[in-house]
C-alpha positions in Angstrom: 27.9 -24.9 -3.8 27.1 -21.5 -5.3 27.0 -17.4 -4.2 25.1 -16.8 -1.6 21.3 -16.3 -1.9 19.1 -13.6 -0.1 15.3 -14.5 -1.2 14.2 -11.2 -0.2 10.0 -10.3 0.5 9.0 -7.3 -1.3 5.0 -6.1 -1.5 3.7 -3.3 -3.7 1.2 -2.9 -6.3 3.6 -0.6 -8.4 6.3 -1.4 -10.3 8.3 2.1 -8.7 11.0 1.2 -5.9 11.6 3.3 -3.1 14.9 4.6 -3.0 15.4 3.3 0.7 14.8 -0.2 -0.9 16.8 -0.2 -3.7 19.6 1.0 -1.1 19.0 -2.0 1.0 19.3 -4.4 -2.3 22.2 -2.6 -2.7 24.0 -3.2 0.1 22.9 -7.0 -0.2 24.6 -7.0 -2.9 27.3 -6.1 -2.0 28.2 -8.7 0.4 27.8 -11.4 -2.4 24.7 -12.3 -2.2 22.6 -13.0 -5.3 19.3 -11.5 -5.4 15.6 -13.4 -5.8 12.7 -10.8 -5.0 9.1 -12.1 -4.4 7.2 -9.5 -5.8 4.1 -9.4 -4.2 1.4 -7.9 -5.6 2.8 -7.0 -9.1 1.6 -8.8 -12.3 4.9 -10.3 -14.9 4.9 -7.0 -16.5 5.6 -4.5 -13.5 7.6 -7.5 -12.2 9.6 -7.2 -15.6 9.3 -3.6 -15.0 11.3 -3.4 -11.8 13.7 -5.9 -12.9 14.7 -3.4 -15.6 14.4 -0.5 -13.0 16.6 -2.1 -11.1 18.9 -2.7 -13.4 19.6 0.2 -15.0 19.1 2.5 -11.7 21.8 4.4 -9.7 23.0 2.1 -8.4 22.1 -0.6 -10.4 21.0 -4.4 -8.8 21.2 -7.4 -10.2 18.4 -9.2 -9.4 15.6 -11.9 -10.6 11.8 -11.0 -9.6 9.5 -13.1 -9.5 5.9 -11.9 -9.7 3.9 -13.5 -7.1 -0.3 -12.9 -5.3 0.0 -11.5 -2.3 -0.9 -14.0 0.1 1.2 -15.2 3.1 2.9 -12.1 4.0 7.1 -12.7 4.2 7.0 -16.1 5.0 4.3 -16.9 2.1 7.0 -15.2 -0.2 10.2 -16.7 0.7 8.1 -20.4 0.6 7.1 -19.1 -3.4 11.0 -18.8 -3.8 11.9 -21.6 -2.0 9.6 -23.7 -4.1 10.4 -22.4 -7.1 14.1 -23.3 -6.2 15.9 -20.4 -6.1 18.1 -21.7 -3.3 19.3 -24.2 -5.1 22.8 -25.2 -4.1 23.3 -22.4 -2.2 25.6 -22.5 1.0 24.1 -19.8 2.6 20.6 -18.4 2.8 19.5 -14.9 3.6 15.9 -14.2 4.4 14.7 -10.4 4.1 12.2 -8.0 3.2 11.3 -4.3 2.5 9.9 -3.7 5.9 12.8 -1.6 7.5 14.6 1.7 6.6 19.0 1.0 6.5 21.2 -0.1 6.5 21.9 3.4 8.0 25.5 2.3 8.2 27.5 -0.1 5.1 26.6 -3.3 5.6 29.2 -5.5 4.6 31.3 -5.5 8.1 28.2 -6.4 10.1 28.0 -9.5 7.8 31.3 -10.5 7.6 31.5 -10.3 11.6 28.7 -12.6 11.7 30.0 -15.0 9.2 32.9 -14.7 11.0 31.5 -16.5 13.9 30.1 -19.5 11.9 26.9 -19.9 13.3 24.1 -22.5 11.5 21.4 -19.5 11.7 22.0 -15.4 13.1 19.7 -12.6 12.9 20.3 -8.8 12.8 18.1 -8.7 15.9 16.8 -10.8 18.8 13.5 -10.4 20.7 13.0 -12.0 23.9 9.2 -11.5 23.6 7.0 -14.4 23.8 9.8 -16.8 23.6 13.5 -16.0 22.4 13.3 -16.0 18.4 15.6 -13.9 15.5 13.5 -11.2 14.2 12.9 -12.3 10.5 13.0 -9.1 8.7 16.4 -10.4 8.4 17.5 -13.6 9.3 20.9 -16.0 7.4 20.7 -19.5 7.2 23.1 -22.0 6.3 22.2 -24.5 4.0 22.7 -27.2 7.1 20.2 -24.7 9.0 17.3 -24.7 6.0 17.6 -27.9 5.4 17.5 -29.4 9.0 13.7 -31.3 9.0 12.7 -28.5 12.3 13.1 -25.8 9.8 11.6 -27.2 6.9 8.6 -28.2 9.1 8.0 -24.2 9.7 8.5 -23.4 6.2 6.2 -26.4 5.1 2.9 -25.0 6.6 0.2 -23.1 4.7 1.1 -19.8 5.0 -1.5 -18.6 2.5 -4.4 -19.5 4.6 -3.2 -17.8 7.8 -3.9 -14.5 8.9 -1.0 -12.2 9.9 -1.3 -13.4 13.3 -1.1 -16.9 13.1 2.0 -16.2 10.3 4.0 -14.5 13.5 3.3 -17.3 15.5 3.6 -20.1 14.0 6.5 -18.8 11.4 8.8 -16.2 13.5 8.1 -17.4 16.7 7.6 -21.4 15.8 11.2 -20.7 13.8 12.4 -19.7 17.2 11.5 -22.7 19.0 12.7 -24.8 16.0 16.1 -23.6 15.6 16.3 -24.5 20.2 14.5 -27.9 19.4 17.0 -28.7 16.6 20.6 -27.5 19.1 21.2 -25.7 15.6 23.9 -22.9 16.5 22.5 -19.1 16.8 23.1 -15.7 17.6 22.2 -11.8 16.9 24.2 -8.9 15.5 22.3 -7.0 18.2 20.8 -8.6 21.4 20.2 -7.8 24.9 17.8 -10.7 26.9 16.6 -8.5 29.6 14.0 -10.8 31.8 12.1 -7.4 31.8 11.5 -6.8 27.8 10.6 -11.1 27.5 8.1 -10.6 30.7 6.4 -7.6 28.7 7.0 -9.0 25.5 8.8 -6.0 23.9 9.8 -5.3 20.7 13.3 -3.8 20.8 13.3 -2.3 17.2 10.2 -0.2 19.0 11.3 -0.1 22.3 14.8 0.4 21.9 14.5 1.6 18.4 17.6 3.8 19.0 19.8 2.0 21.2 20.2 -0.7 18.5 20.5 2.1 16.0 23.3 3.5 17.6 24.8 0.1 18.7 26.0 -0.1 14.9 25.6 -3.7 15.1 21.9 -3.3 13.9 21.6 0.2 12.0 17.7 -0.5 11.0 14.5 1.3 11.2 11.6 -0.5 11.1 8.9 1.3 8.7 6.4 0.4 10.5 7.6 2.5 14.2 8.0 5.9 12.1 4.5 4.7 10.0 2.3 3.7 12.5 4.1 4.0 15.7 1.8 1.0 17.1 3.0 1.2 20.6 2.7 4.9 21.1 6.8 5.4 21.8 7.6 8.9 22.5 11.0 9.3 20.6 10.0 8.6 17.1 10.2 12.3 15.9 13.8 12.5 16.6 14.7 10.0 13.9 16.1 12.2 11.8 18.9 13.1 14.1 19.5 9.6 14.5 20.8 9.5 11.0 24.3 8.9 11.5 25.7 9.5 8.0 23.0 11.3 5.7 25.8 11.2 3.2 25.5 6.9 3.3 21.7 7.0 3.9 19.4 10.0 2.3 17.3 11.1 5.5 14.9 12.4 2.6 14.0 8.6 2.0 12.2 8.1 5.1 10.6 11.5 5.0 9.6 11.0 1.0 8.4 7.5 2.1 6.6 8.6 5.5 4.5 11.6 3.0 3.5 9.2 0.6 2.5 6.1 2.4 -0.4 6.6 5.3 -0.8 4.4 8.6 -1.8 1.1 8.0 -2.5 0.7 11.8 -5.2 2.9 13.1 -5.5 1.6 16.3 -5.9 3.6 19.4 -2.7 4.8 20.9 -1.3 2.8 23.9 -2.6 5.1 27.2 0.0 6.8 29.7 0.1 4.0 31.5 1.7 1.3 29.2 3.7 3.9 27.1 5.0 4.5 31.0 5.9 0.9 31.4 7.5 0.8 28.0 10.0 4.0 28.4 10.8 2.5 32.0 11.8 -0.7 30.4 13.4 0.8 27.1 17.6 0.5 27.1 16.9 4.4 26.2 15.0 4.9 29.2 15.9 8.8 30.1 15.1 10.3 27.1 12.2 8.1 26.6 11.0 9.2 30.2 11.7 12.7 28.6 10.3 12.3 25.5 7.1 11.1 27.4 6.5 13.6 30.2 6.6 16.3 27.4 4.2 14.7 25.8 6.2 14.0 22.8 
């Protein structure tokens, strides 16, 4: 068997990486995974383009990208890598992507815990929502797991032709009743199965954005809460205090990030009412309560 392999789902339409991404490579690296990065959206020049970038950056990656069109969303990309073999022989597979701000805190002792255990499949996070699944912004496999024909038959199916809806569905979700249907071994750096957040189908990295973060077992932002704030939570301003070592992790990333890159999700905001029944069911629930009545 060889290194470990993290096929890792990266969009842009710019051959620039942000320097919250390039950290999060970074500390993949570190734990001894080698790098494969779909780059969706790019054409083989800005592809080659961030290869070198990456290389020769502060501090530098190693790590082949592989240009890709952008159809699929994650799941479409890790399938281009998968097909294209670049988890050949490998004993262990990590599954990520650019869609979270961290690790706020090194990475390397939250992964060796977890190997520690040896578990067929773990995830930095689990959701009780709609059914119990691994989040799968990231999500380690071993090469038992990935192999097993349950998770083969989720990554078999034509991601290119879904829309994003059908992709959570039948890929996140349809992974989490795979990996039950299978008995294949799981578990979470950072979990709680509160009856309350699966009834209301909660998304703790919204929810209970900073009890994870401050758990250490998960330190992760999702981009898309301090972006688009979908759900309407109160407490998102106060991310930057939530930094816990601006020395590790540049609070001027997100900021840099959240300046340059508009909402994608212009929804209306959730009303009192749900944002009520959110805070009440968030692990954080005082200062969400807070955070809400003041109209945060």
């Amino acid at each position: 068997m060889s290194a470990p392999v993290c096929l890792f789902a990266y969009y842009s339409t710019e051959a620039g990486l942000p320097p919250h991404t390039r950290h999060l490579l970074s500390q993949i690296a570190s734990c001894g995974f080698t790098i494969h990065i779909a780059a969706s959206g790019l054409s083989e020049t800005q592809a080659q383009s961030l290869h070198d970038d990456l290389a020769s950056g502060t501090p530098p990656v190693s790590a082949t990208v592989h240009a890709r069109p952008n159809t699929g969303l994650d799941f479409g990309a890790w399938q281009f890598l998968l097909s294209r073999g670049c988890d050949r022989d490998a004993d262990e597979i990590l599954f990520a992507n650019d869609s979270v701000f961290g690790p706020l805190l090194p990475l390397t002792p939250i992964v060796e815990r977890m190997r520690a255990q040896n578990l067929q499949i773990w995830g930095m996070v689990r959701s009780e929502a709609v059914v119990p699944h691994l989040q799968s912004w990231f999500l380690c496999m071993t090469r038992e797991a990935l192999d097993h024909p349950a998770i083969q038959r989720i990554f078999n199916q034509p991601f290119s032709d879904m829309s994003k809806d059908e992709i959570v569905l039948h890929g996140e979700l349809g992974l989490g009743l795979a990996i039950k249907a299978a008995g294949l071994s799981c578990g979470a750096a950072w979990s709680n199965p509160r009856g309350l957040a699966r009834l209301l189908a909660l998304n703790p990295m919204h929810t209970d954005w900073r009890a994870v973060l401050r758990s250490g077992h998960a330190p992760f932002i999702k981009t898309e809460l301090l972006r688009d704030n979908p759900s309407g939570i109160a407490s998102t301003h106060l991310w930057r205090q939530e930094i816990p070592d601006p020395a590790f992790f540049n609070p001027d990333w997100i900021a840099r990030y959240l300046a340059a890159t508009p909402p994608r999700n212009r929804s209306k905001r959730a009303g009192f009412r749900a944002r009520l029944i959110q805070a009440l069911a968030s692990e954080d629930r005082r200062h969400a309560l807070i955070a809400l009545l003041l109209g945060r």
